[in-house]
N, C-alpha and C positions, 0 to 999 in steps of 0.2 A: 559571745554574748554581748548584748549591748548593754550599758550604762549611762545614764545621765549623770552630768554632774553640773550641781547646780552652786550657780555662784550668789551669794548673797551682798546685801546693803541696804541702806537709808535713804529716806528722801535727802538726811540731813550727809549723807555721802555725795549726793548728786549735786546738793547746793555748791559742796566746799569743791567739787569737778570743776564748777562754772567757773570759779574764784582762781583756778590752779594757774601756773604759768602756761605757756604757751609749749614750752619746753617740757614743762612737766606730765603733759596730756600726749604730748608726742613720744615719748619714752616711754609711756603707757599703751598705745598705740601699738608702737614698734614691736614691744613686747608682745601685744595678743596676735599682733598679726603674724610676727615668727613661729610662736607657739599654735597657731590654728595653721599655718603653712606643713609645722611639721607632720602634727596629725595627717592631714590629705596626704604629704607626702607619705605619709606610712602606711594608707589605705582603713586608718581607725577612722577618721571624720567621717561623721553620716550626717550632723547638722550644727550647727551654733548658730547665737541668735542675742545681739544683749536687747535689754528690754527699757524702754521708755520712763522716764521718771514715775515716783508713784501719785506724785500730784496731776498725770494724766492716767491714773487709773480710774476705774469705777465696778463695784461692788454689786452686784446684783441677787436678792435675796428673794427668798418667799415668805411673807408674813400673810396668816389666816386666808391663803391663795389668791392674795394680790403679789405683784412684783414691785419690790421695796429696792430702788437704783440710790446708791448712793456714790458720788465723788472722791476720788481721793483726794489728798493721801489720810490714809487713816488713824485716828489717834491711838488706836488701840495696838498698831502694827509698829516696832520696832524695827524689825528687820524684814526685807523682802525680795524676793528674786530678782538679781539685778540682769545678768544671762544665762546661757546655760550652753553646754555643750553636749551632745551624742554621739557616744564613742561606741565602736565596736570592737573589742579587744578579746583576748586570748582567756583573760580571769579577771577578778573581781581585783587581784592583787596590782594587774596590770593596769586599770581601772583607777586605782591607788596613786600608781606612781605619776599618772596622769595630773591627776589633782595636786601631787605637791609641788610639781611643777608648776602650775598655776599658783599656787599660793605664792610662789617667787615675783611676782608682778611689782614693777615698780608702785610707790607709794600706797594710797591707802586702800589701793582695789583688793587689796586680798587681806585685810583688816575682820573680815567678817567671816573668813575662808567658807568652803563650799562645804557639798555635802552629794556623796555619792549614792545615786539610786539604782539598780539593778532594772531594764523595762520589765515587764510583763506580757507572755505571748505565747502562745500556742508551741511555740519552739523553744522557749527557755524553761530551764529547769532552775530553782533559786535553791535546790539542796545545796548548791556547792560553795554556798556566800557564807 
């Protein structure tokens, strides 16, 4: 079955990224790239992807059937998808053990830890979560 598992953070994450040492962002690095190696190696990776700050987001709504675009980052929004990975694994448990691993991530990437989603598909069944 597949899973997403989505990594979360802040604008206010991304600021203090820019600020980090040079050494700090490399051991952060090192780590996702081992951890995303291992995946492929194991035939679970099917995508990952981190995501752009949220002060280059933008918001797009419907108000009275006009489109209402708004910029980020948004005051209202605390925390927000910072990447994500999709994984194909055996269960929801294995799934699991994926993501604490990821919480292991050096310094404050994994501050906000993830959250696993189960996809939805004509092929999965979510009785078994």
């Amino acid at each position: 079955m597949k899973y997403m598992i989505l990594a979360y953070g802040s604008q206010q994450d991304y600021d203090s990224m820019a600020a980090d040492s040079t050494e700090d962002l490399a051991a952060i690095g090192e780590f996702l790239a081992a951890f995303t190696g291992e995946l492929a190696d194991s035939g679970e990776l099917v995508d990952t992807q981190g995501l752009a700050a949220p002060v280059l987001a933008r918001r797009v709504r419907l108000r009275d059937g006009a489109a209402v675009v708004t910029d980020g980052p948004f005051a209202e929004t605390e925390e927000v998808i910072a990447g994500y990975w999709i994984v194909d694994c055996a269960s929801f448990d294995r799934a699991t053990e994926i993501a604490v691993r990821l919480n292991q991530a050096p310094g404050r990437a994994a501050d906000a830890g993830v959250v696993i989603r189960p996809l939805m598909g004509a092929e999965h069944d979510t009785d078994d979560v």
